[in-house]
N, CA and C atoms as an extended XYZ file, in Angstrom:
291
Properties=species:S:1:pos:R:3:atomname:S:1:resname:S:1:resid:I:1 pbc="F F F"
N        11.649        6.154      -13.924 N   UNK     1
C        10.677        7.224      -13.910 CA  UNK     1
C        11.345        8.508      -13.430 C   UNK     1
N        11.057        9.371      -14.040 N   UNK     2
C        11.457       10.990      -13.966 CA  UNK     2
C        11.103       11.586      -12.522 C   UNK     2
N        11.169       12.178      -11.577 N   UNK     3
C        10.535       12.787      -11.153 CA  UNK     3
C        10.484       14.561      -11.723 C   UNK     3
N         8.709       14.361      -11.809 N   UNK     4
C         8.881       16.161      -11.988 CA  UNK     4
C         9.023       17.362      -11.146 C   UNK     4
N         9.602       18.269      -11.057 N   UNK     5
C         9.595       19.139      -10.386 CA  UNK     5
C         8.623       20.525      -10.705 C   UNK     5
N         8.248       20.606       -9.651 N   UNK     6
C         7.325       22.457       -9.439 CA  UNK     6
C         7.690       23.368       -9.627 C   UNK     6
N         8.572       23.993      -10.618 N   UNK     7
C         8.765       24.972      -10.545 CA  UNK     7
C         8.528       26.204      -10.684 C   UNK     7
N         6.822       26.048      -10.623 N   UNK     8
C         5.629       27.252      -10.786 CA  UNK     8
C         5.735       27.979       -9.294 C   UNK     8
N         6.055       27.124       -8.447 N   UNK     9
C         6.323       27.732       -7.138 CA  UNK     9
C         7.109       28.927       -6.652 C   UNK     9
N         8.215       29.032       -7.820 N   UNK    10
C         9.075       30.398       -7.576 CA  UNK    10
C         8.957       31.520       -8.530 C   UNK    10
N         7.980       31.209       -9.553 N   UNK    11
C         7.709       32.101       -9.884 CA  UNK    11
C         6.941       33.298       -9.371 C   UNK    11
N         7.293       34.760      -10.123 N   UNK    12
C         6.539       35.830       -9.083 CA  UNK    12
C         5.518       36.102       -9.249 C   UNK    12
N         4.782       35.713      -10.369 N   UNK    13
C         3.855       35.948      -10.648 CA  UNK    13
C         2.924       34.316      -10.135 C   UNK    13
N         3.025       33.262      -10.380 N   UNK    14
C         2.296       32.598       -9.463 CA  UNK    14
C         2.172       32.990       -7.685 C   UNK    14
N         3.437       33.734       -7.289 N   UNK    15
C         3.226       33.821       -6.159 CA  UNK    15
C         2.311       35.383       -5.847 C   UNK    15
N         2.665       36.030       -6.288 N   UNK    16
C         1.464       37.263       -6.212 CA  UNK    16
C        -0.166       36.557       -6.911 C   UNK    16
N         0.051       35.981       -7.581 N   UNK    17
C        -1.555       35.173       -7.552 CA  UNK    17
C        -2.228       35.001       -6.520 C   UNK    17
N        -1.150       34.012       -5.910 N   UNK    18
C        -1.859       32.896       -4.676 CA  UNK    18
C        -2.007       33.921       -3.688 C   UNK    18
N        -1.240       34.976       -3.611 N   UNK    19
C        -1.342       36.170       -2.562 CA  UNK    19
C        -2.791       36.451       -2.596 C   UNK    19
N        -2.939       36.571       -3.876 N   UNK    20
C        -4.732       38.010       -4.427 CA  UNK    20
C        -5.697       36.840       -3.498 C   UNK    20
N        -5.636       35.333       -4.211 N   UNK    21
C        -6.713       34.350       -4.296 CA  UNK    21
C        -6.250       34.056       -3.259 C   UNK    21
N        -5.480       33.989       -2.159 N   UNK    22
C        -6.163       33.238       -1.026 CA  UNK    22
C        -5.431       31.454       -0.931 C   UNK    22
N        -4.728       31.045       -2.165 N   UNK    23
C        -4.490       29.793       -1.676 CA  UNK    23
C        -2.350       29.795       -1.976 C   UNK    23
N        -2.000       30.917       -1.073 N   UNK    24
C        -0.177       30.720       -1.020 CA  UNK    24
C         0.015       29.727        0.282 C   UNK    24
N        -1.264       29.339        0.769 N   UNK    25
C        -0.788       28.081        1.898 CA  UNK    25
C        -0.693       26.878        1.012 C   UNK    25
N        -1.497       27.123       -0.025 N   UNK    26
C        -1.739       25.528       -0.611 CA  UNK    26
C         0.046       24.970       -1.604 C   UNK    26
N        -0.003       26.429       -2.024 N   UNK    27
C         1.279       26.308       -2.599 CA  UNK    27
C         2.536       25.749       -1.664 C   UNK    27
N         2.700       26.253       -0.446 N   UNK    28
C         3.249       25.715        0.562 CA  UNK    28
C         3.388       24.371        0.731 C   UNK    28
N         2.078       24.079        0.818 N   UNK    29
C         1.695       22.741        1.524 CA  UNK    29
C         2.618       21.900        0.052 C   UNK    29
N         2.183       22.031       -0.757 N   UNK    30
C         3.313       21.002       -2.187 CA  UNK    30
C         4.333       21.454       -1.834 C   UNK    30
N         5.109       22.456       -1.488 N   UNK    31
C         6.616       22.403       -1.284 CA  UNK    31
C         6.858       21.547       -0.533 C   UNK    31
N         6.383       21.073        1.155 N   UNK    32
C         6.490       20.598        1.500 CA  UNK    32
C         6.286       19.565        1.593 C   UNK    32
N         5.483       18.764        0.722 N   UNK    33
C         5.185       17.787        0.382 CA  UNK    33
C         5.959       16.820       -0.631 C   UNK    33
N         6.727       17.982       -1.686 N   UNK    34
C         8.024       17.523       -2.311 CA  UNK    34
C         8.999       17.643       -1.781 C   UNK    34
N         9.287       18.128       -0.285 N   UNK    35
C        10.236       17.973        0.433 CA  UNK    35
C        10.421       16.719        1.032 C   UNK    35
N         8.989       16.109        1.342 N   UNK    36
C         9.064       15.050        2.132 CA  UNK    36
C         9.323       13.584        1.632 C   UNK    36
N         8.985       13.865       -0.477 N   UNK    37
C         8.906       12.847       -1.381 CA  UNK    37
C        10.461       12.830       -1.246 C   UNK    37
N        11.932       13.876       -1.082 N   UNK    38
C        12.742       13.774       -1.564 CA  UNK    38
C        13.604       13.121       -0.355 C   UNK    38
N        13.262       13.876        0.684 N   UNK    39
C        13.744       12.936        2.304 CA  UNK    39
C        13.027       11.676        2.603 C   UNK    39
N        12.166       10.963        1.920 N   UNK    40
C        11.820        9.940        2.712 CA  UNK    40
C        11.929        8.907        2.289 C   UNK    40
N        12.128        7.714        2.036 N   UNK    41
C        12.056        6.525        1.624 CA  UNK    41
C        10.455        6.824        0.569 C   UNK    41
N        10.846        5.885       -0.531 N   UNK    42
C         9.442        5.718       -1.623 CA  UNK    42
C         8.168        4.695       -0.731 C   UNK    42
N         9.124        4.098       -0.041 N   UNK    43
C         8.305        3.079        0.618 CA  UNK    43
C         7.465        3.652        2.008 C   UNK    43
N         8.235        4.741        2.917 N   UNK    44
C         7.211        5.478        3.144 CA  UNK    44
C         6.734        6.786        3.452 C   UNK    44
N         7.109        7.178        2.098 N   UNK    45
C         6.171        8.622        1.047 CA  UNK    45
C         4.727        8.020        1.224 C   UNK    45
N         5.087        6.727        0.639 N   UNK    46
C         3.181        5.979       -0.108 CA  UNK    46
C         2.567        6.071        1.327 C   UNK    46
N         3.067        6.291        2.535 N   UNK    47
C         2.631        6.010        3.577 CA  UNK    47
C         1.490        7.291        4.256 C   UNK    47
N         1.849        8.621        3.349 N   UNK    48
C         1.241        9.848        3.447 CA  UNK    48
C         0.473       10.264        2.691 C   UNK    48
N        -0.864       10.156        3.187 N   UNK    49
C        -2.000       10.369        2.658 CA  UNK    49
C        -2.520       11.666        2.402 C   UNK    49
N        -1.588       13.164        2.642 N   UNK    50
C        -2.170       14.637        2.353 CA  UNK    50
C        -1.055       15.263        3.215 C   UNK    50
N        -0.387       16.300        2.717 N   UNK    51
C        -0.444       17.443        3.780 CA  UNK    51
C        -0.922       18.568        3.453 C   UNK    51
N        -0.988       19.316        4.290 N   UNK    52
C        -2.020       20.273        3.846 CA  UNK    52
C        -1.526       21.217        4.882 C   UNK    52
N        -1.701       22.970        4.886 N   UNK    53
C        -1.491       24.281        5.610 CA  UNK    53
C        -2.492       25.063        6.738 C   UNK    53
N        -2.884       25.365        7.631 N   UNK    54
C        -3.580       25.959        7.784 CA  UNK    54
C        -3.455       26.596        8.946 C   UNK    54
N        -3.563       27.848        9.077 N   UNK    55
C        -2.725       29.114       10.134 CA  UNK    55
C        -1.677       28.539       10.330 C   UNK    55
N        -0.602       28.404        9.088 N   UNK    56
C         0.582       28.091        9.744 CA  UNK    56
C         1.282       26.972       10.584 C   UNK    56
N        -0.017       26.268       10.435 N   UNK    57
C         0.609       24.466       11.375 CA  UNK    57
C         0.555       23.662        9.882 C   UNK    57
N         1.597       23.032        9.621 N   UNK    58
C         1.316       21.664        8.517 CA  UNK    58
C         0.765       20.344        9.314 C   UNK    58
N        -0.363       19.819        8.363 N   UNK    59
C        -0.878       19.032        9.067 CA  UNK    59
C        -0.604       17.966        7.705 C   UNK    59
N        -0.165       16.711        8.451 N   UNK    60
C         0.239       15.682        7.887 CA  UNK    60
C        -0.926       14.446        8.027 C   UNK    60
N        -1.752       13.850        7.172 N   UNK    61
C        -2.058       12.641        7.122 CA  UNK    61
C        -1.475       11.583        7.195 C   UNK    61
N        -1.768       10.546        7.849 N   UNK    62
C        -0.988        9.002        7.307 CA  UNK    62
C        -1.471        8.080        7.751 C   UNK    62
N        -1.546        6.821        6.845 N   UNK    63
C        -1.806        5.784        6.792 CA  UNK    63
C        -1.850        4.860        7.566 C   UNK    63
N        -0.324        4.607        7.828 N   UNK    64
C         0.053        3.807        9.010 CA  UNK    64
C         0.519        4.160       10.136 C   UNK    64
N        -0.221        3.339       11.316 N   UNK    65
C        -0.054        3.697       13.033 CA  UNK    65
C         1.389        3.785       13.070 C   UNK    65
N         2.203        2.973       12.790 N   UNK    66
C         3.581        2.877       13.121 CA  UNK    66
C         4.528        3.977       12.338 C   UNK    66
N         4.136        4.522       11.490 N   UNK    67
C         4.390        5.595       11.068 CA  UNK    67
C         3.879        7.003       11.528 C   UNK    67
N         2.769        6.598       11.600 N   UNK    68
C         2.381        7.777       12.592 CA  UNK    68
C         3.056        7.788       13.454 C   UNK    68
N         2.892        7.289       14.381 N   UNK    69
C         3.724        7.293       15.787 CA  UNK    69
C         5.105        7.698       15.811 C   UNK    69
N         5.589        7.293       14.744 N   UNK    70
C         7.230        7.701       14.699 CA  UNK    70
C         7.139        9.349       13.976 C   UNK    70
N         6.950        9.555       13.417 N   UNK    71
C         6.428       11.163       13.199 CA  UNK    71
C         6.014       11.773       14.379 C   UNK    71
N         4.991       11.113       15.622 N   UNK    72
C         4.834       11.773       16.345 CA  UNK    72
C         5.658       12.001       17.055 C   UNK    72
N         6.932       10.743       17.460 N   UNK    73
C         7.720       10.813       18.256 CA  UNK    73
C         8.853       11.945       17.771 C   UNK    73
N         9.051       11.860       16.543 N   UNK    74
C         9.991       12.741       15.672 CA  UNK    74
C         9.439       14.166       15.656 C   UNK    74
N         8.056       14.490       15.874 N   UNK    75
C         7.689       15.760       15.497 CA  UNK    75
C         8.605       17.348       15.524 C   UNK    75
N         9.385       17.065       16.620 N   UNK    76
C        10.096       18.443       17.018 CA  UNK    76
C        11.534       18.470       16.006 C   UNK    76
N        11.510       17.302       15.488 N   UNK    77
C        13.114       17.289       14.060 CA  UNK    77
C        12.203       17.696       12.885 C   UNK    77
N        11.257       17.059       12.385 N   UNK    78
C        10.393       17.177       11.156 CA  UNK    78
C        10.208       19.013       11.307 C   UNK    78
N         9.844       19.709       12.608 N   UNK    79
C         9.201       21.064       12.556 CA  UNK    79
C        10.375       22.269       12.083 C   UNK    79
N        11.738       21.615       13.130 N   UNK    80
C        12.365       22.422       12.514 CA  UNK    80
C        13.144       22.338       11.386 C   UNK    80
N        13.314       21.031       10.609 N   UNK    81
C        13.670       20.614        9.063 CA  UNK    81
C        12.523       21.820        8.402 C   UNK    81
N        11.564       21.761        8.343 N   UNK    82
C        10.206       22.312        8.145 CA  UNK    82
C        10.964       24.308        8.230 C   UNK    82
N        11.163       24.544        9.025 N   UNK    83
C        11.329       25.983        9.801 CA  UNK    83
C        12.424       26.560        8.699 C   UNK    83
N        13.647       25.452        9.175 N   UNK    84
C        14.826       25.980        8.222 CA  UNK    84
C        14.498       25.680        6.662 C   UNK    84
N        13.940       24.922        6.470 N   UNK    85
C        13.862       25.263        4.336 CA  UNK    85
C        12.612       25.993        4.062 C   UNK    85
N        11.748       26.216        4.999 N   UNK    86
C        10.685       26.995        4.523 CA  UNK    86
C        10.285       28.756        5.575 C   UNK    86
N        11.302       28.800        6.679 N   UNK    87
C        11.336       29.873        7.265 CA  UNK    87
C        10.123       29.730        8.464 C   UNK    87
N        10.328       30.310        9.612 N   UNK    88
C         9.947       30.299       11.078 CA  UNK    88
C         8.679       30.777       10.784 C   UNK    88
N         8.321       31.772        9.964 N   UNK    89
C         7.716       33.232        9.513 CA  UNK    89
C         6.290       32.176        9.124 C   UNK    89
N         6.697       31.259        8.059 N   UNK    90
C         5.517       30.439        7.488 CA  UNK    90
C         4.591       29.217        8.212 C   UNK    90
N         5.995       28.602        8.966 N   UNK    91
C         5.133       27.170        9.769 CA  UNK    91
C         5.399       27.200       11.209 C   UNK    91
N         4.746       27.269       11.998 N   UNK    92
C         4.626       27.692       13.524 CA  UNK    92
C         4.473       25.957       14.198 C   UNK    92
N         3.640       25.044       13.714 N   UNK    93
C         3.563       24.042       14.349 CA  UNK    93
C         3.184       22.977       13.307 C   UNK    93
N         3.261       21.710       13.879 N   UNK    94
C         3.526       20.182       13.049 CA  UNK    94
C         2.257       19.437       13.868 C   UNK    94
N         1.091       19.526       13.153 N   UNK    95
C         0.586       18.055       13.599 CA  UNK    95
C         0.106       16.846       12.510 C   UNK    95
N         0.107       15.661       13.146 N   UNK    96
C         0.096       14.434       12.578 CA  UNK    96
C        -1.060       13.644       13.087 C   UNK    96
N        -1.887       13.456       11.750 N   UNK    97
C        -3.014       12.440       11.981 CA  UNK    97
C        -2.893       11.364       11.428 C   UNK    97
């Protein structure tokens, strides 16, 4: 299986869109979300149930406690992996439900 890539994301004109309308967090939130498909094991990607943007904290869903927990314990590596490919400017904080 292929994986597809987003590459509506760098375009300038999708990104002055999401500017007008209000959803360049949402666009975010899939970058990072194909960031996390490409760093993580397939086995547990399936383990993340949403991430999603909002003022600048990514908030991560997941499935499993033991995964959770290790995300939580990991949180301060995940934020700044997070910081450096997507800039300080965009994601301020990491939480995990």
């Amino acid at each position: 299986m292929q994986k597809k890539r987003r590459s509506y994301t760098s375009s300038e004109l999708v990104q002055s869109l999401a500017k007008i309308h209000g959803f360049e967090e949402k666009l975010l939130a899939f970058e990072v979300r194909d960031f996390l498909q490409e760093y993580l094991d397939a086995s547990l990607f399936s383990e993340i149930q949403s991430v999603n943007i909002k003022d600048k904290v990514v908030i991560i869903r997941i499935i499993s406690p033991l995964m959770k927990n290790d995300f939580r314990m990991r949180k301060s590596f995940f934020l700044k992996k997070f910081q450096e490919k997507f800039s300080t400017e965009k994601i301020e904080d990491l939480v995990i439900f």
